[in-house]
PyMOL commands that place a pseudoatom at each C-alpha (Angstrom):
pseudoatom trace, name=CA, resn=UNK, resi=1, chain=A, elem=C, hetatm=0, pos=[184.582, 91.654, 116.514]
pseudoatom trace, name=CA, resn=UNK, resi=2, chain=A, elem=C, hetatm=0, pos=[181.154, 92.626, 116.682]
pseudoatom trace, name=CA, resn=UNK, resi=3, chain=A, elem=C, hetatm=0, pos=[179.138, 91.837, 113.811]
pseudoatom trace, name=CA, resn=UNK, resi=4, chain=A, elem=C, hetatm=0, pos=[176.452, 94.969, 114.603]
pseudoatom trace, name=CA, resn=UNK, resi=5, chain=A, elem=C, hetatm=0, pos=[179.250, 97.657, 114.824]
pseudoatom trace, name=CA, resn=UNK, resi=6, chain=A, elem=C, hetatm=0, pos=[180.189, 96.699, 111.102]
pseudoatom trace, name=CA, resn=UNK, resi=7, chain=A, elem=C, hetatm=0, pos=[176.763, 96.882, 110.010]
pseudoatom trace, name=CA, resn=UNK, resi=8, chain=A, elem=C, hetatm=0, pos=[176.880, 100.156, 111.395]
pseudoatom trace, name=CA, resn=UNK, resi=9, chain=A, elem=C, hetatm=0, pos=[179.529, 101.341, 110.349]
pseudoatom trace, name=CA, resn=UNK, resi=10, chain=A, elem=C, hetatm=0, pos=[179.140, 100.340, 106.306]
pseudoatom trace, name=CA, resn=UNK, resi=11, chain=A, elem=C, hetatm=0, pos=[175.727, 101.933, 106.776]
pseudoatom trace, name=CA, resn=UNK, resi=12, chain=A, elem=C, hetatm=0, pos=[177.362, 105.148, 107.331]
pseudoatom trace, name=CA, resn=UNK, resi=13, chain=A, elem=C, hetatm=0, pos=[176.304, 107.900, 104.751]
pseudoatom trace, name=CA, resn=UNK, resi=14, chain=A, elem=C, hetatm=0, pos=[178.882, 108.804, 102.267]
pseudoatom trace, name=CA, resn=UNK, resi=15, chain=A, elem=C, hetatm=0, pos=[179.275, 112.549, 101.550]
pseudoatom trace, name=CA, resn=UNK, resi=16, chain=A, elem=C, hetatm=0, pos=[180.987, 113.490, 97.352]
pseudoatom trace, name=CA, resn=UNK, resi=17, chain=A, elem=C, hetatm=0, pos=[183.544, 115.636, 99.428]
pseudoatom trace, name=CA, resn=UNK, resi=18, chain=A, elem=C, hetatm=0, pos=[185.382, 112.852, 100.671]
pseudoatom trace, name=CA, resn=UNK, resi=19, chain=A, elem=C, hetatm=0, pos=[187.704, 110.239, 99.195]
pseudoatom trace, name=CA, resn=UNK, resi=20, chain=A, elem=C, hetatm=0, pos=[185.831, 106.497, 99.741]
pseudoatom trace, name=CA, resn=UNK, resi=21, chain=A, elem=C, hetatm=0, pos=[189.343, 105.186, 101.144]
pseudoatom trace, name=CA, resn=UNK, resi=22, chain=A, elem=C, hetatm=0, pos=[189.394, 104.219, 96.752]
pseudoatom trace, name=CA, resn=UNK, resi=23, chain=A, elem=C, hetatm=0, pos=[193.036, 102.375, 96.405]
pseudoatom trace, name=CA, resn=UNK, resi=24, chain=A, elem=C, hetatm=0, pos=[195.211, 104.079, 93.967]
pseudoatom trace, name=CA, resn=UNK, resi=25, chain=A, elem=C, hetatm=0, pos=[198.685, 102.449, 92.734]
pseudoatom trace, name=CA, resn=UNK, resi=26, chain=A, elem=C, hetatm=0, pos=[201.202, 104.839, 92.385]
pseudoatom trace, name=CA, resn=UNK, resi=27, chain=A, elem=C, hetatm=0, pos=[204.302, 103.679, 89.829]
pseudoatom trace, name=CA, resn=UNK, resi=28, chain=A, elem=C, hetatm=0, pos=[207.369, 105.347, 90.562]
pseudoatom trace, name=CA, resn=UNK, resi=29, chain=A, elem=C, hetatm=0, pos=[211.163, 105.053, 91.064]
pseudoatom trace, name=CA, resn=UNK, resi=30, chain=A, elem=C, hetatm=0, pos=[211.717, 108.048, 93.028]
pseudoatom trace, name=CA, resn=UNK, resi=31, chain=A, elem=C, hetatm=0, pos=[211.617, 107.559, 96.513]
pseudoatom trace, name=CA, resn=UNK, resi=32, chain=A, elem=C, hetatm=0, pos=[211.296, 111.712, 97.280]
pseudoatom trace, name=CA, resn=UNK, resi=33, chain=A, elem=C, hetatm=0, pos=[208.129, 111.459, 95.176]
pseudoatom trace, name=CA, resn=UNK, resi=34, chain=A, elem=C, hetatm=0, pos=[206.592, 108.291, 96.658]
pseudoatom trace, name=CA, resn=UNK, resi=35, chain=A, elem=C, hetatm=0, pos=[207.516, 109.775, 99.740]
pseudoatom trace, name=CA, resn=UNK, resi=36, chain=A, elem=C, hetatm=0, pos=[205.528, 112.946, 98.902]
pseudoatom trace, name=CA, resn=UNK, resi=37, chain=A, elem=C, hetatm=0, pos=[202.664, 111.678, 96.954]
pseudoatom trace, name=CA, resn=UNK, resi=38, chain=A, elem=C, hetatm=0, pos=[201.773, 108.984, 99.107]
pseudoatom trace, name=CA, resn=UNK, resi=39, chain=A, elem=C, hetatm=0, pos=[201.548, 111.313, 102.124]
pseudoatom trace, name=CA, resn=UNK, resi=40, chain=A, elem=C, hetatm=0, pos=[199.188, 113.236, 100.407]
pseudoatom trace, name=CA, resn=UNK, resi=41, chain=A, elem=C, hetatm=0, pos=[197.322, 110.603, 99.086]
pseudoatom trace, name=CA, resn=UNK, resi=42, chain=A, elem=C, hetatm=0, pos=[196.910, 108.998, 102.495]
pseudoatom trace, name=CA, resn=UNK, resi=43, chain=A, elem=C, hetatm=0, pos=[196.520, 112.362, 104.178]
pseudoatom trace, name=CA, resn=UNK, resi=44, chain=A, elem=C, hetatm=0, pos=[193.590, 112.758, 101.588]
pseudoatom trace, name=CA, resn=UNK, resi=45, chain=A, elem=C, hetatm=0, pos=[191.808, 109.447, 102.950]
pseudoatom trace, name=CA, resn=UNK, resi=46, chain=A, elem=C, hetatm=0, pos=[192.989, 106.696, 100.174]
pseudoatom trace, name=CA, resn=UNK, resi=47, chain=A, elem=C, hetatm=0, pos=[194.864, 103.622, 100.224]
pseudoatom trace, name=CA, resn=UNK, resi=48, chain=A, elem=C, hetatm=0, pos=[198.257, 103.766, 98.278]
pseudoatom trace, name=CA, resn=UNK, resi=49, chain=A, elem=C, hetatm=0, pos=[200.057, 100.864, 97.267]
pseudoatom trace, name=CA, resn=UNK, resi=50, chain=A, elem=C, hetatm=0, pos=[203.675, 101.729, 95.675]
pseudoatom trace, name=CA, resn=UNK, resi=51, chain=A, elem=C, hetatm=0, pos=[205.235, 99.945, 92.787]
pseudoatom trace, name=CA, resn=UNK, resi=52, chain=A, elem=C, hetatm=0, pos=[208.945, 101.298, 92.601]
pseudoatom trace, name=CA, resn=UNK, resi=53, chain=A, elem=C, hetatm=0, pos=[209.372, 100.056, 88.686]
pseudoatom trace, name=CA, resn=UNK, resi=54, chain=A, elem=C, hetatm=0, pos=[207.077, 99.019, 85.823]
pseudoatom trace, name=CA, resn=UNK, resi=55, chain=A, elem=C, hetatm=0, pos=[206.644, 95.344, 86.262]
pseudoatom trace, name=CA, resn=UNK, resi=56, chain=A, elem=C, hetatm=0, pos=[206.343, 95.975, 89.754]
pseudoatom trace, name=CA, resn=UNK, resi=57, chain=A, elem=C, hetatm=0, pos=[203.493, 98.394, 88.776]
pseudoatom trace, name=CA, resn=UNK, resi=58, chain=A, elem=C, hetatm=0, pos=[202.027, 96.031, 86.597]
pseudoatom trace, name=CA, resn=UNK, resi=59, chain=A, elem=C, hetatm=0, pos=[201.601, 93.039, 89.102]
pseudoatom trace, name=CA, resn=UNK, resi=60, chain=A, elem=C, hetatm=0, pos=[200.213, 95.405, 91.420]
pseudoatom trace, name=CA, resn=UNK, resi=61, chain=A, elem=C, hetatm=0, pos=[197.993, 96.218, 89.232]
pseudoatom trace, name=CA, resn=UNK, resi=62, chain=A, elem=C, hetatm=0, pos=[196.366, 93.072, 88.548]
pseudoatom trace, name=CA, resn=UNK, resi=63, chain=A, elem=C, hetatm=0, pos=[196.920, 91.790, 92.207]
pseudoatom trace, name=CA, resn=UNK, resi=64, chain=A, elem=C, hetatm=0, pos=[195.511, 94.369, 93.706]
pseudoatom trace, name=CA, resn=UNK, resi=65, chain=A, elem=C, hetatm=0, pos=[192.494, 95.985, 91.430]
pseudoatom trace, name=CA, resn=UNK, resi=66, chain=A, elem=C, hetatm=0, pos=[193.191, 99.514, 92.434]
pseudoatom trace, name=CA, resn=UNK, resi=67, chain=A, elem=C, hetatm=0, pos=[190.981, 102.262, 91.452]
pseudoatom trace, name=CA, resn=UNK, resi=68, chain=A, elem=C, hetatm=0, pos=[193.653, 104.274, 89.792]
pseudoatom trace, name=CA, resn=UNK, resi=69, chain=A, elem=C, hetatm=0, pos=[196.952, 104.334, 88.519]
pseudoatom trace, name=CA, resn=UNK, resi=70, chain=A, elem=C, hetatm=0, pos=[199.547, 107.186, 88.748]
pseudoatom trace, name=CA, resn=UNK, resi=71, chain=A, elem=C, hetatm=0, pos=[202.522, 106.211, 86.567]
pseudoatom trace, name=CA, resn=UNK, resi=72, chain=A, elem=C, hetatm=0, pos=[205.919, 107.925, 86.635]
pseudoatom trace, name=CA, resn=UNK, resi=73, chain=A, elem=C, hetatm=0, pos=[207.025, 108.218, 82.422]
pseudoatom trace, name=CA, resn=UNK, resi=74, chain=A, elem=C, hetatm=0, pos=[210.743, 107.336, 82.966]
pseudoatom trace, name=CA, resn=UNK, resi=75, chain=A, elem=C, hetatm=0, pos=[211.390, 104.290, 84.950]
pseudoatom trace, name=CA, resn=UNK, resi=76, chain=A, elem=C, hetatm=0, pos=[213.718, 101.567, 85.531]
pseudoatom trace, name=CA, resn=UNK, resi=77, chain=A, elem=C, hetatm=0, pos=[212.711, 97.274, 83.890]
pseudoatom trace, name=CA, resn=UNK, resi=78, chain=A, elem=C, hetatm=0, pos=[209.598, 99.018, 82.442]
pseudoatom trace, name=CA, resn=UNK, resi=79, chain=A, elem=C, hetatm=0, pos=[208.805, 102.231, 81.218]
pseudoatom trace, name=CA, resn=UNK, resi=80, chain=A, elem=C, hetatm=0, pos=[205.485, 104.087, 82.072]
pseudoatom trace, name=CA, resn=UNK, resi=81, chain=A, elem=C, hetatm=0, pos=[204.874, 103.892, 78.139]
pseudoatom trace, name=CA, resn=UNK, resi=82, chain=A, elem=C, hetatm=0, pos=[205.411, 99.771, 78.287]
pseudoatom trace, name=CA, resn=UNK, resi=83, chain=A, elem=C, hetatm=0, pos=[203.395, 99.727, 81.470]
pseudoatom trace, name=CA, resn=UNK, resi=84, chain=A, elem=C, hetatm=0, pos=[200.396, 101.251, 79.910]
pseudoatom trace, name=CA, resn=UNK, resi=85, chain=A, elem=C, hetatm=0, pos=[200.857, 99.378, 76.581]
pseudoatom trace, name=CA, resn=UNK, resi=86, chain=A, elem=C, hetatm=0, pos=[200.231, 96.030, 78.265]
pseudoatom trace, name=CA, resn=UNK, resi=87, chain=A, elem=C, hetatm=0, pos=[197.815, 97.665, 80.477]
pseudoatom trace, name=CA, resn=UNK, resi=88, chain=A, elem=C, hetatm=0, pos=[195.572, 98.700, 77.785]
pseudoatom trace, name=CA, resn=UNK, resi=89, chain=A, elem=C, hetatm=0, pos=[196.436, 96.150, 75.169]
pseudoatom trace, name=CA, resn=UNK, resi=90, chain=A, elem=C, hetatm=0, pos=[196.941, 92.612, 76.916]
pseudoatom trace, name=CA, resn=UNK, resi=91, chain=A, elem=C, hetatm=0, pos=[195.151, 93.016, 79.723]
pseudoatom trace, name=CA, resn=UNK, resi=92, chain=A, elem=C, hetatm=0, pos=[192.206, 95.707, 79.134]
pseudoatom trace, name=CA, resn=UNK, resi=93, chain=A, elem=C, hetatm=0, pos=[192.296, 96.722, 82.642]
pseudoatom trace, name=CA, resn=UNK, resi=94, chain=A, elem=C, hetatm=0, pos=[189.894, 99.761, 82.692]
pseudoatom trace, name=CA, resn=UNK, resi=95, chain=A, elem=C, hetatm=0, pos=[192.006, 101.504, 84.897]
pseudoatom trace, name=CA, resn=UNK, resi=96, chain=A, elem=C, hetatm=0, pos=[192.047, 105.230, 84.738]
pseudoatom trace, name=CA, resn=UNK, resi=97, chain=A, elem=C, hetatm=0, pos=[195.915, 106.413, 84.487]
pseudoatom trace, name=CA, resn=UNK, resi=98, chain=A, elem=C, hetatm=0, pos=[197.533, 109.579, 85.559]
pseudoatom trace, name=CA, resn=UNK, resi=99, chain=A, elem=C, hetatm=0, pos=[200.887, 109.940, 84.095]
pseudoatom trace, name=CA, resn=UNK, resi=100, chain=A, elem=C, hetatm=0, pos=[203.352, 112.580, 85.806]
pseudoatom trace, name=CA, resn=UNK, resi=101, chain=A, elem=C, hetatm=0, pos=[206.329, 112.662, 83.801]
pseudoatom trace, name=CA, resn=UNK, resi=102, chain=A, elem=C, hetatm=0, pos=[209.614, 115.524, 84.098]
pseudoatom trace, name=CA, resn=UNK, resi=103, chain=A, elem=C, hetatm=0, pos=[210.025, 115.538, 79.982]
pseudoatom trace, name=CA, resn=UNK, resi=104, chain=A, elem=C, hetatm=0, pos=[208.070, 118.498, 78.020]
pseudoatom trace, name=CA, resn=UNK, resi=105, chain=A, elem=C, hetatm=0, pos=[208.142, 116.806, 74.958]
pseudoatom trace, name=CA, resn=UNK, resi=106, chain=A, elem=C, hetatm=0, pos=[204.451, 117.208, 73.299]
pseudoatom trace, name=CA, resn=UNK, resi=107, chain=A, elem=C, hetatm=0, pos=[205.020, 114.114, 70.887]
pseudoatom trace, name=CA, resn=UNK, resi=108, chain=A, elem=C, hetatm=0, pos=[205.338, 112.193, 74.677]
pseudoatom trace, name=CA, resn=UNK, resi=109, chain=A, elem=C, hetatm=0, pos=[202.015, 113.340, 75.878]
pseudoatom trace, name=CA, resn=UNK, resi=110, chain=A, elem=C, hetatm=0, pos=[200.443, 113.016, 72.369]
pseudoatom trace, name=CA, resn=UNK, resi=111, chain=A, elem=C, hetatm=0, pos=[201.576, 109.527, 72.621]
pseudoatom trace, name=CA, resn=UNK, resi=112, chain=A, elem=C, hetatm=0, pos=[200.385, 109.040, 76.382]
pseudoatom trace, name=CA, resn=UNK, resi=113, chain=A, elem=C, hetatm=0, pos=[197.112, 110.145, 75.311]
pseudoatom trace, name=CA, resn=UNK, resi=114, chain=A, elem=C, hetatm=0, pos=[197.197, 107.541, 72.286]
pseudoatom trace, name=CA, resn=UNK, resi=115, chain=A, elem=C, hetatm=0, pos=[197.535, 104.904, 74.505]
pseudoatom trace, name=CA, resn=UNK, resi=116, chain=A, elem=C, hetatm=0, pos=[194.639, 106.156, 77.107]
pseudoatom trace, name=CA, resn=UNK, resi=117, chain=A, elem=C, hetatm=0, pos=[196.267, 108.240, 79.497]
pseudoatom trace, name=CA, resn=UNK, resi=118, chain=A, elem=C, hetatm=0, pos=[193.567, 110.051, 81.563]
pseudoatom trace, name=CA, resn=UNK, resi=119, chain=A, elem=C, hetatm=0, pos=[195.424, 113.079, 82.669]
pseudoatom trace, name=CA, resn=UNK, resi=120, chain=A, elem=C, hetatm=0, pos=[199.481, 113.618, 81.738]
pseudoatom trace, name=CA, resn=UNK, resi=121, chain=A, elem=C, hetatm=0, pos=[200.842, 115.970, 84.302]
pseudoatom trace, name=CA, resn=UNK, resi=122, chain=A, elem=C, hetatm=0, pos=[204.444, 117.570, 84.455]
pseudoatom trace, name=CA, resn=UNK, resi=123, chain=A, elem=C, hetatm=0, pos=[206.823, 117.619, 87.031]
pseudoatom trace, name=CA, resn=UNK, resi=124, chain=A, elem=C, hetatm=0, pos=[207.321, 119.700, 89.525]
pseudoatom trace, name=CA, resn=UNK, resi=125, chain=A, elem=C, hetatm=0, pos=[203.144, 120.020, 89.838]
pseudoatom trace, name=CA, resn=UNK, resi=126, chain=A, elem=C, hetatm=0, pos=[200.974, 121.305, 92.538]
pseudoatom trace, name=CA, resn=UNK, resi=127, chain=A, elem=C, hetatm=0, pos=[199.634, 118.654, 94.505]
pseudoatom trace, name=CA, resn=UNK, resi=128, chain=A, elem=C, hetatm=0, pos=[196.842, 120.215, 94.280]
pseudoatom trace, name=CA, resn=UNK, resi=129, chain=A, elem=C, hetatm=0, pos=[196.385, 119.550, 90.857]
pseudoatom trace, name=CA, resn=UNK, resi=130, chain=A, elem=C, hetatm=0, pos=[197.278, 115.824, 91.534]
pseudoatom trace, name=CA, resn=UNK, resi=131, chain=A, elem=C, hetatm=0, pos=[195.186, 115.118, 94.137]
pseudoatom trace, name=CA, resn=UNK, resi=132, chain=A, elem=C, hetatm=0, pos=[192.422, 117.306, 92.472]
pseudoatom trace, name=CA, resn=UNK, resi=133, chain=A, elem=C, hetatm=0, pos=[192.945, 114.852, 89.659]
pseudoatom trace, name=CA, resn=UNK, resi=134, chain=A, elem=C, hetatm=0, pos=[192.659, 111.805, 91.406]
pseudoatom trace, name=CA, resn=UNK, resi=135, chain=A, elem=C, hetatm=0, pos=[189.789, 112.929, 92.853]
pseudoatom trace, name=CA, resn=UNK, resi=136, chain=A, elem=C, hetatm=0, pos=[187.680, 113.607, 89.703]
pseudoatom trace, name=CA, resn=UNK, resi=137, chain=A, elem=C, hetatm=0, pos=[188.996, 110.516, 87.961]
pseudoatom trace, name=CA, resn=UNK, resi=138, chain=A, elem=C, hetatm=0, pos=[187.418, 108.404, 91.106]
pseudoatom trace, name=CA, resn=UNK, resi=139, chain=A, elem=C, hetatm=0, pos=[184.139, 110.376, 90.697]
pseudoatom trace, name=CA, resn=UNK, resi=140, chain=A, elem=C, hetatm=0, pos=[184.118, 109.956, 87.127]
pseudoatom trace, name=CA, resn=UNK, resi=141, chain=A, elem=C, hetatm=0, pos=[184.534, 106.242, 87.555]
pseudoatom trace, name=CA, resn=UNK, resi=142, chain=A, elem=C, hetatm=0, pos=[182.309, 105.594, 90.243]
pseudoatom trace, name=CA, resn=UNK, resi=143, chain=A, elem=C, hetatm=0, pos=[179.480, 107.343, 88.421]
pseudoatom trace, name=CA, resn=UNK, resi=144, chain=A, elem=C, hetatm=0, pos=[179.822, 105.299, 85.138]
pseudoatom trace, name=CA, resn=UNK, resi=145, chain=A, elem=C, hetatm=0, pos=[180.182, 102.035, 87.642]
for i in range(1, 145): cmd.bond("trace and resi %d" % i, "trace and resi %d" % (i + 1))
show_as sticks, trace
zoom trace
């Protein structure tokens, strides 16, 4: 490995358009939707780790310091609710949290957003609007850095 080449490439310039490579953890028990998500995510330039239940999600989370979080609502071991209790509560990770969930219940978002959910999304969504999402979330985080 050449030591020049990586001083070359890290002094690269970084354009706002595109992703940073940021790692984002996404929590969920649906493999169709991991499947989905994480193409896109990748596709979009970032790192994905996958969690495939709460307390998988939550290790992960302090393991691996990701940048963001997208957490399905209804899981197996560890609801999306319990997962960002603890997050916010025990172990004040700052993490910014995008919760996709399939119920419409408004007392479940009100809650969500109680607890510090940064954007509570729907399913089925536009990814689009997911990825748009993640991408203002990592702005918005890397600006107040």
């Amino acid at each position: 490995m050449n030591p020049s080449t990586n001083e070359h490439t890290d002094a690269a310039p970084e354009s706002d358009a595109e992703p940073r490579g940021d790692k984002v953890l996404l929590v969920d028990d649906d493999a169709e939707i991991i499947e989905t998500v994480s193409y896109a995510l990748e596709s979009a330039g970032y790192e994905v780790i996958v969690a495939r239940d709460g307390n998988q999600g939550l290790a992960l989370a302090e393991r691996e310091n990701p940048k963001l979080m997208i957490l399905d609502m209804m899981m197996p071991k560890r609801s999306g609710f319990l997962v960002l209790e603890k997050l916010r509560r025990e172990l004040d990770l700052p993490l910014p949290v995008i919760m996709i969930t399939g119920n419409e219940g408004s007392r479940h978002q009100a809650y969500a957003e109680l607890l510090g959910v940064s954007e509570y999304i729907r399913k089925p969504f536009a990814m689009n609007r997911l990825l748009e999402s993640v991408a203002r979330l990592l702005k918005e985080t890397s600006e107040s850095e």
